[in-house]
C-alpha positions as CSV (number, residue, x, y, z in Angstrom):
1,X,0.0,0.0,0.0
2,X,1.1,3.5,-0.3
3,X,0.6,6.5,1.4
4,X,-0.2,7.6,4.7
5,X,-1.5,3.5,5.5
6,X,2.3,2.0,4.2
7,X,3.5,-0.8,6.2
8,X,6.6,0.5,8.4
9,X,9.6,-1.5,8.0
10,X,9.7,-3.1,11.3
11,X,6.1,-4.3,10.5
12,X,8.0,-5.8,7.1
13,X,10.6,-7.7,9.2
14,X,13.0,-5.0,10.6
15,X,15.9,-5.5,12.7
16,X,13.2,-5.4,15.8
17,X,11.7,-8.9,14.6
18,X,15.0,-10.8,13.9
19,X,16.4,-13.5,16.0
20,X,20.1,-13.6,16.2
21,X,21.7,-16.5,14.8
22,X,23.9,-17.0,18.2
23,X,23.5,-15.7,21.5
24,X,26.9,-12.6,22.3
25,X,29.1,-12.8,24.1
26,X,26.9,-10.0,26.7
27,X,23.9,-12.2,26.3
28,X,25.9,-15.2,27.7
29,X,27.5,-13.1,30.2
30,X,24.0,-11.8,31.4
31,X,22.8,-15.7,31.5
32,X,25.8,-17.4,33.3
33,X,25.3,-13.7,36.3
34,X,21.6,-15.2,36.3
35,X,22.4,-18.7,36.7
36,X,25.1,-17.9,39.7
37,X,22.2,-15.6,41.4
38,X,20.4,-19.0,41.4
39,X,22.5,-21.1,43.3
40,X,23.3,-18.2,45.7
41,X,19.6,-18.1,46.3
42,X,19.6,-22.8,46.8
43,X,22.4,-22.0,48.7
44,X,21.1,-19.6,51.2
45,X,17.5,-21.2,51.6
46,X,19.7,-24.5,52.3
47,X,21.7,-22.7,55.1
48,X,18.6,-20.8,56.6
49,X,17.5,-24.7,57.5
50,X,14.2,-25.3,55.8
51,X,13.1,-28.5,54.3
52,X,10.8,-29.3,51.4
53,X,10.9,-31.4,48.1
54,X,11.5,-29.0,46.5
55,X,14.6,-27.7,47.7
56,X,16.5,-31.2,47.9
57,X,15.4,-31.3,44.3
58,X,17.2,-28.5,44.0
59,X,20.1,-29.0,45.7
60,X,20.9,-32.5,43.1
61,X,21.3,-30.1,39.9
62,X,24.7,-29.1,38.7
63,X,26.1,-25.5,39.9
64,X,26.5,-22.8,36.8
65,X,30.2,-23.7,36.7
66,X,29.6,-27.4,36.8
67,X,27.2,-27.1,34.1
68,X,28.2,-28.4,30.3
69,X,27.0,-25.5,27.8
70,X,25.1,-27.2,26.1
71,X,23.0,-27.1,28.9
72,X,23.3,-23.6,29.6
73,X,22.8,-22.1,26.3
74,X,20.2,-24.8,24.7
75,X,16.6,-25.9,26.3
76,X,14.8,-29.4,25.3
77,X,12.1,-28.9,22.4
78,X,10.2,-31.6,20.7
79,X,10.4,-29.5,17.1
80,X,13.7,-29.3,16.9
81,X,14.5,-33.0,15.8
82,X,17.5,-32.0,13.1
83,X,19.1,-30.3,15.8
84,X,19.4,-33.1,18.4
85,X,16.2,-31.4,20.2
86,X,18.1,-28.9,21.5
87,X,17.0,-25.2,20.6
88,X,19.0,-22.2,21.3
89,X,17.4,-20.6,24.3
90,X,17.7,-17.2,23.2
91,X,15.4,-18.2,20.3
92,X,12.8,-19.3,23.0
93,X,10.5,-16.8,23.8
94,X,11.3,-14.3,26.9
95,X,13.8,-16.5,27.7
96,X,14.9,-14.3,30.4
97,X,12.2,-13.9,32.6
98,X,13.1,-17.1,33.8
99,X,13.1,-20.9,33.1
């Protein structure tokens, strides 16, 4: 269309709607300082002394700097059979609001 009712270029696939092809080198930083805040948070709920499920649950899963990247950087997804079902999680949706 033309004129005044033209589709922007962010509405035609702009820069905004593009997924990187790999996650930077701030992006992992970011994710690896978010990871660590985890444990410290295990850590201290272990140490105040309370018990649930939960928590020893917790407690059995690898540290950040025990984890392999592939388990840092990739989530499980059922569509992604080429790639060994392993998708990039920067390509999963607000992937850092949490897991």
């Amino acid at each position: 269309m033309f004129g005044a009712l033209r589709p922007s270029s962010v509405l035609n696939g702009g820069l905004l709607w593009k997924v990187p092809y790999r996650l930077s080198n701030t992006r992992k930083a970011n994710l690896r300082q978010r990871l660590k805040r985890v444990d410290s948070v295990i850590a201290a709920v272990a140490e105040s002394g309370v018990e649930c499920r939960a928590l020893t649950k917790a407690l059995e899963l690898p540290k950040e700097s025990e984890m392999l990247a592939k388990d840092k950087y990739t989530t499980y997804d059922p569509k992604y059979q080429q790639h060994k079902w392993r998708k990039g999680v920067h390509k999963v949706p607000k992937w850092t609001k949490g897991f």
